[in-house]
C-alpha positions in Angstrom: -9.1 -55.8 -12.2 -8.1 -57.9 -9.3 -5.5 -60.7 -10.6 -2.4 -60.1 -12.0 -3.3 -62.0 -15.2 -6.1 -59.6 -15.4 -3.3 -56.7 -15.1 -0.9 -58.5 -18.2 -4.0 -58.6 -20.6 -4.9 -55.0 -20.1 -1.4 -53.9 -20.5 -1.1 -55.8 -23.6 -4.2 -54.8 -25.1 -3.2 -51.3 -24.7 0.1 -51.5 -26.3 -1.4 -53.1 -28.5 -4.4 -51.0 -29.8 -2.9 -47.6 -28.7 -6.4 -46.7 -27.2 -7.2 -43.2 -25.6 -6.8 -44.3 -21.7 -5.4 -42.7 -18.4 -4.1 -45.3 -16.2 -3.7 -43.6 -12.7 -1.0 -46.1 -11.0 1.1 -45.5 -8.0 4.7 -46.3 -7.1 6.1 -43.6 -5.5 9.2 -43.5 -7.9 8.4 -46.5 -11.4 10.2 -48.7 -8.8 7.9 -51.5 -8.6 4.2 -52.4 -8.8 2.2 -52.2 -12.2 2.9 -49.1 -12.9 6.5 -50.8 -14.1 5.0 -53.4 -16.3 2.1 -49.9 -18.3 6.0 -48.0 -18.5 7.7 -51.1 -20.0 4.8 -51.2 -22.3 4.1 -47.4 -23.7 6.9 -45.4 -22.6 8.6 -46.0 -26.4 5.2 -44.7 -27.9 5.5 -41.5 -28.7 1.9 -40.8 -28.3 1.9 -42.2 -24.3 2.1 -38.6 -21.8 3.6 -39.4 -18.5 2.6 -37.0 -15.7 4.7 -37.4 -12.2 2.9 -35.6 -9.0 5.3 -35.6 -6.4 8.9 -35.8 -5.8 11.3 -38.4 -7.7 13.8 -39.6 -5.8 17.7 -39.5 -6.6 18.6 -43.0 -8.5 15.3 -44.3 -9.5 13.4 -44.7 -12.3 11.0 -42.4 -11.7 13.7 -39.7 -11.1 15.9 -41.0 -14.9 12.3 -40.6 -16.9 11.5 -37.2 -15.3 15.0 -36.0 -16.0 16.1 -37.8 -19.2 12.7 -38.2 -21.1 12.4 -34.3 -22.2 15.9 -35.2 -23.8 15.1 -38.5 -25.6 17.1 -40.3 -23.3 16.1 -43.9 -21.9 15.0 -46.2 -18.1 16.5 -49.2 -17.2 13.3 -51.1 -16.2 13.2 -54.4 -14.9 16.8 -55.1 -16.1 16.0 -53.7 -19.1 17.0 -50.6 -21.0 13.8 -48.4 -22.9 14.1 -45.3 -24.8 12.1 -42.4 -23.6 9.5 -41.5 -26.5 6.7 -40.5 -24.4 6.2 -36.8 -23.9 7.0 -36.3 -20.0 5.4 -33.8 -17.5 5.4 -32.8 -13.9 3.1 -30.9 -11.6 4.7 -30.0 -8.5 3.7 -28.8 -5.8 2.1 -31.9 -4.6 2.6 -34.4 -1.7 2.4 -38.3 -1.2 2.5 -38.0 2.4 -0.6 -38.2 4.6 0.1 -34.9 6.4 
């Protein structure tokens, strides 16, 4: 999947049929990239698992679904706020950096 119109039509066509899938999508802390647009699309189904590796930064969104998603709380995304139905989960431990 190469073009970002390629990118939208998967997202949608998950949302829409709820399929089994992992995505594996990086951005360091849900700031920006696709992994924005699968959040914006699944994170109010209940049946979507988020799994963070690695640390979540203080005031990002990464940090607010990590911290407030056990709790039902919600992400502003995009300028948008969403409710946090997904089941959250964290593996630490684990490092981004190269070294």
């Amino acid at each position: 999947m190469d073009s970002h119109e390629d990118h939208e039509l998967t997202v949608r066509y998950l949302a829409k049929t709820a399929r089994p899938t992992i995505v594996l999508a990086a951005s360091g802390m849900c700031a920006g990239g696709r992994v924005v647009n699968y959040l914006k699309a699944l994170i109010e189904d209940k049946r979507t698992d988020v799994l963070f590796v690695g640390y979540q930064a203080k005031g990002t969104p990464g940090r607010d679904i990590h911290k407030y998603g056990p709790r039902g709380g919600w992400v502003m995304l995009d300028g948008q706020r969403y409710t946090i139905n997904a089941q959250v989960h964290a593996l630490s431990g684990y490092s981004a950096h190269a070294d």
